[in-house]
C-alpha positions as CSV (number, residue, x, y, z in Angstrom):
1,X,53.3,16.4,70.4
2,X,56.2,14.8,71.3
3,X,58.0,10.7,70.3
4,X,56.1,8.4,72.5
5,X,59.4,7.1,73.8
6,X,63.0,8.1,74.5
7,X,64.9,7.3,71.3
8,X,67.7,4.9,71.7
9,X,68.8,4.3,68.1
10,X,67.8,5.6,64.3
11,X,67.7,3.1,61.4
12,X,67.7,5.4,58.1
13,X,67.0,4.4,54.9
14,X,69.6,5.7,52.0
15,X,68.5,6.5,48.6
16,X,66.5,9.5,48.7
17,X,67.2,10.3,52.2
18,X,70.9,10.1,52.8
19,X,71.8,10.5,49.5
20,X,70.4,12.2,45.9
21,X,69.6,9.2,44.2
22,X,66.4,8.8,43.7
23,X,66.1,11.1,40.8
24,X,69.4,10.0,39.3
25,X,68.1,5.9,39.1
26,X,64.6,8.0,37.7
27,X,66.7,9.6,35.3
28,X,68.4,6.8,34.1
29,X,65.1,4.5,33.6
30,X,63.3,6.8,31.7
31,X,66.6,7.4,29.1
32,X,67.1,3.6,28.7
33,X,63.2,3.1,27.9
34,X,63.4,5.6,25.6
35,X,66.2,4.3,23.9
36,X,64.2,1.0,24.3
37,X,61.3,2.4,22.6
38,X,59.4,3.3,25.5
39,X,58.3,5.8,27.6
40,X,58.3,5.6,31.5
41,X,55.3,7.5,32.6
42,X,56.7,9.5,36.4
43,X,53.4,7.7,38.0
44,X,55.2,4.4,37.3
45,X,58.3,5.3,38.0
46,X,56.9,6.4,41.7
47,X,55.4,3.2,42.0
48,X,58.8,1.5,41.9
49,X,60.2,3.4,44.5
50,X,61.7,1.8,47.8
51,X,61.2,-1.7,45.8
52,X,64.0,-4.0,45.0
53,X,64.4,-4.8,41.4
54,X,62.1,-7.5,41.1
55,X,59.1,-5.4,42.8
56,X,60.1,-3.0,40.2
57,X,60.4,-5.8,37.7
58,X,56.6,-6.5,38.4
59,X,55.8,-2.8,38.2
60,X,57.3,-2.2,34.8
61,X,55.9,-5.8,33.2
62,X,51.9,-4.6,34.6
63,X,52.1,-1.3,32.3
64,X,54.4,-2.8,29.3
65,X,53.2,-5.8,29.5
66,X,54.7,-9.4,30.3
67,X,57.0,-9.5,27.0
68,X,58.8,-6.3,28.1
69,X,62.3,-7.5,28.9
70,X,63.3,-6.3,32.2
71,X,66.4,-7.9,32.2
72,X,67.4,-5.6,29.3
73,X,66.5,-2.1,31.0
74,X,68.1,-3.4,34.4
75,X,71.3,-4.3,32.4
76,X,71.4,-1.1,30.2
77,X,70.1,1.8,33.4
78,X,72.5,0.6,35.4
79,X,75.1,1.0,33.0
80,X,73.3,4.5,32.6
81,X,73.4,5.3,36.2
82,X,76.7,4.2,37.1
83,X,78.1,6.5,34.4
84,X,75.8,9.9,36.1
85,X,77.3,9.2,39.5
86,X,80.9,7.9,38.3
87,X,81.9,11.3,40.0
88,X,79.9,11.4,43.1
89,X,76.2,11.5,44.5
90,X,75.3,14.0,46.2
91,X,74.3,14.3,49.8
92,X,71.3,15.5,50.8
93,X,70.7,18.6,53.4
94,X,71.1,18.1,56.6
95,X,72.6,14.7,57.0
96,X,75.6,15.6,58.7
97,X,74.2,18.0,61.3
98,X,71.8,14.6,62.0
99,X,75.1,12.6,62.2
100,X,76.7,15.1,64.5
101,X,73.4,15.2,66.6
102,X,73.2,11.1,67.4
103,X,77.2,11.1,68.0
104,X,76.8,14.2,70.3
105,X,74.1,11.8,72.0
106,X,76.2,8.2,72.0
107,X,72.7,6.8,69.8
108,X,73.7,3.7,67.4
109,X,72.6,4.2,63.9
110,X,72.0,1.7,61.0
111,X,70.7,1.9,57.1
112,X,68.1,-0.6,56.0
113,X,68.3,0.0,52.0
114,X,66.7,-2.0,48.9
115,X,70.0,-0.9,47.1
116,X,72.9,-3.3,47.1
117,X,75.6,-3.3,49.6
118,X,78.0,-2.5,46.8
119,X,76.1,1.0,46.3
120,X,75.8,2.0,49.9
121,X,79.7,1.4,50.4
122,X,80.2,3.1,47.2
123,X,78.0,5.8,48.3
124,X,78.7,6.3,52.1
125,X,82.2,6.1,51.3
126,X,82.3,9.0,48.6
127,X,81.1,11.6,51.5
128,X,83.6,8.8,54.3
129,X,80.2,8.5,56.1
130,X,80.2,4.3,55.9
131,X,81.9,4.1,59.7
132,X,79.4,6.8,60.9
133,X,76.4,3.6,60.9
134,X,76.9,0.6,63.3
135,X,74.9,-1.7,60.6
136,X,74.1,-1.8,57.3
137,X,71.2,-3.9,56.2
138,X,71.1,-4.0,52.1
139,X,69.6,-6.1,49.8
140,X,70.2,-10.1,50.3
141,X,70.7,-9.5,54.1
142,X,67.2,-9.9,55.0
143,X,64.3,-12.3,53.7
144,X,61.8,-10.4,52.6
145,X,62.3,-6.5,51.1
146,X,60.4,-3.7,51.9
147,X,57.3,-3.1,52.2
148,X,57.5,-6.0,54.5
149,X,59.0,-5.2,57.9
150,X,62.1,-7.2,57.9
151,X,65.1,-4.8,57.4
152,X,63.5,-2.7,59.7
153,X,63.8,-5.9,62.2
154,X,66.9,-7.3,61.2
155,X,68.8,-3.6,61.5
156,X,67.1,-3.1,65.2
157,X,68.1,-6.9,66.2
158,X,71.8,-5.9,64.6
159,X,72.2,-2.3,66.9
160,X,71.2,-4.7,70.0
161,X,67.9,-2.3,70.7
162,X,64.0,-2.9,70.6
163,X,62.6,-2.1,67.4
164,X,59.9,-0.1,69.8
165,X,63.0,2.0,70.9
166,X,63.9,2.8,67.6
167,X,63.4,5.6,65.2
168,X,63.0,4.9,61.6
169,X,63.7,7.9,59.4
170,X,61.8,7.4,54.8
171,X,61.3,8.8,51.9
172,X,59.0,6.3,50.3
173,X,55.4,4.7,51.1
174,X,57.2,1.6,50.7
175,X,59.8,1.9,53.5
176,X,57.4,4.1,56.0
177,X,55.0,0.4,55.4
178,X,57.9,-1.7,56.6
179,X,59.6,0.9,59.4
180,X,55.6,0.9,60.7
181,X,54.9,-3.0,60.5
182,X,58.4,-3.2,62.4
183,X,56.9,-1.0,65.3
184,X,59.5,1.8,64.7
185,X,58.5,5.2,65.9
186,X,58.7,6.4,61.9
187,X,59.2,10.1,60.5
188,X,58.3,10.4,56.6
189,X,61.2,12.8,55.0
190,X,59.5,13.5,51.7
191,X,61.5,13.2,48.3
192,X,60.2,12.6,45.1
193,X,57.0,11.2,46.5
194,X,54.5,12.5,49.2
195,X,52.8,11.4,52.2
196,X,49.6,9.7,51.2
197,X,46.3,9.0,52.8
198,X,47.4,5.4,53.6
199,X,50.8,6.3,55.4
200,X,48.5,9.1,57.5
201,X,46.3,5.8,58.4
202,X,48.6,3.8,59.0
203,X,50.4,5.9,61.3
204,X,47.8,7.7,63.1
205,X,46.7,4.8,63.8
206,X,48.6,4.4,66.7
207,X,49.4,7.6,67.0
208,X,47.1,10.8,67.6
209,X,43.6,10.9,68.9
210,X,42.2,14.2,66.8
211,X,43.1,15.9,64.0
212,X,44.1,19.1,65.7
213,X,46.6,16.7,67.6
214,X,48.3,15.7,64.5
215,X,48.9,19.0,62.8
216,X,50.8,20.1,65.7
217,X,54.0,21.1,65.6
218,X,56.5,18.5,68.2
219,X,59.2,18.9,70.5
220,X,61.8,16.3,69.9
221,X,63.6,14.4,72.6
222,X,66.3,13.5,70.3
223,X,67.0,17.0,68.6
224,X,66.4,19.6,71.5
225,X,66.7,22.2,69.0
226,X,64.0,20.7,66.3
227,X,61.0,22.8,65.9
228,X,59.9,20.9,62.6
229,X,58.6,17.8,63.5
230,X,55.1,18.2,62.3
231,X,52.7,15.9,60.1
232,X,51.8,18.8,57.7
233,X,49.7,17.0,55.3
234,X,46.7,18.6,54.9
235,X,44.2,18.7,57.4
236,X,41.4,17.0,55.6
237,X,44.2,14.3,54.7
238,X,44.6,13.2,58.2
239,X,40.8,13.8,59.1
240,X,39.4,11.4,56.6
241,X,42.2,9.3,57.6
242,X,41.2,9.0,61.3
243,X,37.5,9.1,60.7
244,X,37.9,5.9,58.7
245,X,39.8,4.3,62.0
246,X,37.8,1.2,63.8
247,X,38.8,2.2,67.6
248,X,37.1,5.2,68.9
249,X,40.2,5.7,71.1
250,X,44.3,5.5,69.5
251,X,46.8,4.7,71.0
252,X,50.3,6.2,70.9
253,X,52.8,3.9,69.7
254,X,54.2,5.2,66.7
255,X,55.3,8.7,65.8
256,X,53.0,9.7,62.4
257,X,55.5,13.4,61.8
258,X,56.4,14.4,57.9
259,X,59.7,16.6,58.4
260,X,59.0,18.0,55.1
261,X,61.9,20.5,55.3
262,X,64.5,17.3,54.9
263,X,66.8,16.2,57.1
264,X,68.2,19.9,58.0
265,X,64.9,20.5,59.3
266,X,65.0,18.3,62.4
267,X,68.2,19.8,63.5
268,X,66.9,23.6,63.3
């Protein structure tokens, strides 16, 4: 099973993806609501991933209720996570060889983050990745955040190409929501949170027409040498998912894959 279309440019998210810091911001919540008084159950912190503060804001006040000041823990984790990665973040596997792969082609990248710009330059620029992307699309530079589609939109209309032509490369439910609802051909690259029946429906929605189908493994247009694309969640997973479609027949206009070996994996 291959991409339904040539692949003329990748938007990636960053956090979690590009770079380890998805378990640092985790780690850094959970100390401040302890020194708070509180303790940040891991269900609730997975909830807040791939949202911009106040999506996380509303997370946090539905479980500790609306007096919880989320001001307070915003101040005092970033202070937290600030001093973790004063040093450096580090990169996760695989990112350069996909770099190298998409230069070797002449394909335009971008990042559509929830993070603020400041953190992507701070982060890009600790590994001097920032002039590897041709746009970066942070938080403030769209309207609406994630799980809507429009950084997904605004990063395709700021590479010039189709967000049809484009391949959209998450970690979280959250960004493989708005990378879909853009109409980006869209590979999950699990992190700290798996692929779910709802991204399978989603997805195979528009994607594979039996079950058999979407186990198999695909041969990438973009990386020649990948042998990972594969939607491995379990086969009663994507089942369930497509029984539950309304059309008898689905059509192929977004990639549904789960490169669950990271980023190295599409380059093997």
């Amino acid at each position: 099973m291959s991409l339904p279309r040539p692949v003329k440019a990748v938007v990636f998210d960053m956090d979690g993806l590009l770079v380890d810091t998805e378990r640092v911001y985790c780690e850094a919540l959970t100390l401040t609501c302890r020194e708070m008084g509180h303790e940040l159950p891991e269900a609730v912190l997975h909830r807040m991933i791939g949202h911009i503060w106040l999506g996380s804001a509303v997370v946090l006040r539905e479980h500790f209720g609306e007096a919880f000041d989320t001001d307070e823990l915003r101040r005092l984790s970033t202070e937290q996570f600030y001093e973790i990665v004063e040093a450096e973040v580090a990169l996760k596997a695989g990112v350069l060889e996909v770099l190298d792969e998409l230069d070797r082609q002449g394909l335009p990248r971008a990042i559509a983050t929830s993070s603020r710009r400041h953190d992507v330059e701070h982060h890009m620029n600790a590994h001097g990745l920032l002039d590897r992307f041709h746009a970066i699309l942070a938080n403030g530079d769209y309207p609406r955040p994630k799980p809507n589609p429009d950084p997904y939109l605004k990063a395709a209309e700021a590479l010039g190409v189709a967000p049809e032509d484009c391949l959209a490369l998450e970690d979280s439910h959250n960004g493989v929501r708005a990378a879909a609802g853009a109409g980006m051909m869209t590979i999950m690259v699990p992190d700290l949170l798996h692929p779910t029946e709802e991204g399978a429906r989603i997805l195979l929605r528009r994607l594979a027409g039996s079950a058999r189908e979407a186990c198999a493994h695909a041969e990438s247009p973009l990386f020649p040498r990948a042998r990972g694309y594969a939607h491995r969640c379990r086969r009663k997973v994507i089942e369930k998912a497509l029984a539950s479609l309304d059309e008898p027949e689905v059509s192929r206009t977004y990639a549904a894959l789960v490169a669950r070996g990271g980023l190295a994996e599409l380059t093997r």
